[in-house]
N, C-alpha and C positions, 0 to 999 in steps of 0.2 A: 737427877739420876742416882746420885748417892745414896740417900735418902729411903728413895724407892727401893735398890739394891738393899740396901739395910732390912728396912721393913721386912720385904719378901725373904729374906733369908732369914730373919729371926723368927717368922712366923712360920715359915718350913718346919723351921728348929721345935718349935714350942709345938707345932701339930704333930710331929713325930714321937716328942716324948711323951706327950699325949697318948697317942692311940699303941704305942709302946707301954706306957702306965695302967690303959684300959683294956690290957691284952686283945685289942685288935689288930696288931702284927708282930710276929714273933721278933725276940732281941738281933737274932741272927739276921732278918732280914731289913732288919732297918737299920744297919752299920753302913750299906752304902747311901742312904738318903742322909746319914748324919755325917757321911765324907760330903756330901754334896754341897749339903748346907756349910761345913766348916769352907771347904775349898773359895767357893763363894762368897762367903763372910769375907776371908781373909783376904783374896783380890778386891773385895770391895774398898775395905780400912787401906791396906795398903798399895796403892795408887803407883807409885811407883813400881811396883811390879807386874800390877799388870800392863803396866804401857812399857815396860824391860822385854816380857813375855807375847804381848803383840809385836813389837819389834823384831825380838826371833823368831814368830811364826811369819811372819811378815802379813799382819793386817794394819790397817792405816789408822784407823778408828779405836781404840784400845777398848769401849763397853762393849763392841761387839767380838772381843775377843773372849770375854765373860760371857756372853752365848755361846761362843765354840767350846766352851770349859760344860757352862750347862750342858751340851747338846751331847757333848762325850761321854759324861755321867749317865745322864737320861739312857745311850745307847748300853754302858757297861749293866744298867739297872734293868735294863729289857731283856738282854743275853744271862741275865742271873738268872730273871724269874720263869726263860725259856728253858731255862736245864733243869728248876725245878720242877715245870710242867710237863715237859718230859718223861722226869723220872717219877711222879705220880702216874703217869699214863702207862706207864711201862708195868710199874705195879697194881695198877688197877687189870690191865692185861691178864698177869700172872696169875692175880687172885679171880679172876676167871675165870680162865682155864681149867683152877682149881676145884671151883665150885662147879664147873662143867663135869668133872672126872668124877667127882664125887657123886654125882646125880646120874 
């Protein structure tokens, strides 16, 4: 399980800086996939906190507490990119409008 954990979080890591190096997503929004990956990294190495941390959430199993950390993130990362779709839709709206007045 470690191992794996490892893996997956390094290669998170390494696809991110990636497609951040290849300007396929901007700096700004790839600051919570590179919380994710460190977050996850760092419960992975250190063991003892995440079995401190299932403890006070009270799950029994400590890797599946590392899913509830994934799954948190996952959710913060979906509520980001909802406000930015949003606020494109809002401006796409406006400039509408615009172009309707105009014509």
């Amino acid at each position: 399980m470690t191992i794996l954990s490892l893996m997956a979080c390094s290669g998170l890591m390494i696809l991110i800086f990636e497609l951040v190096r290849r300007r396929k997503i901007l700096e700004k929004y790839s600051f919570l996939w590179f919380l994710t990956g460190v977050s996850l990294l760092v419960l992975t190495l250190k063991r003892n906190w995440l079995e401190q941390f299932s403890i006070w959430i009270g799950i029994f199993y400590p890797p599946s507490a590392l899913f509830l950390v994934l799954i948190f993130f996952m959710i913060l990362i979906l509520i980001h990119y909802s406000m930015v779709l949003t606020k494109l839709l809002i401006q796409n709206q406006k400039l509408a409008q615009k172009i309707a007045i105009l014509e």
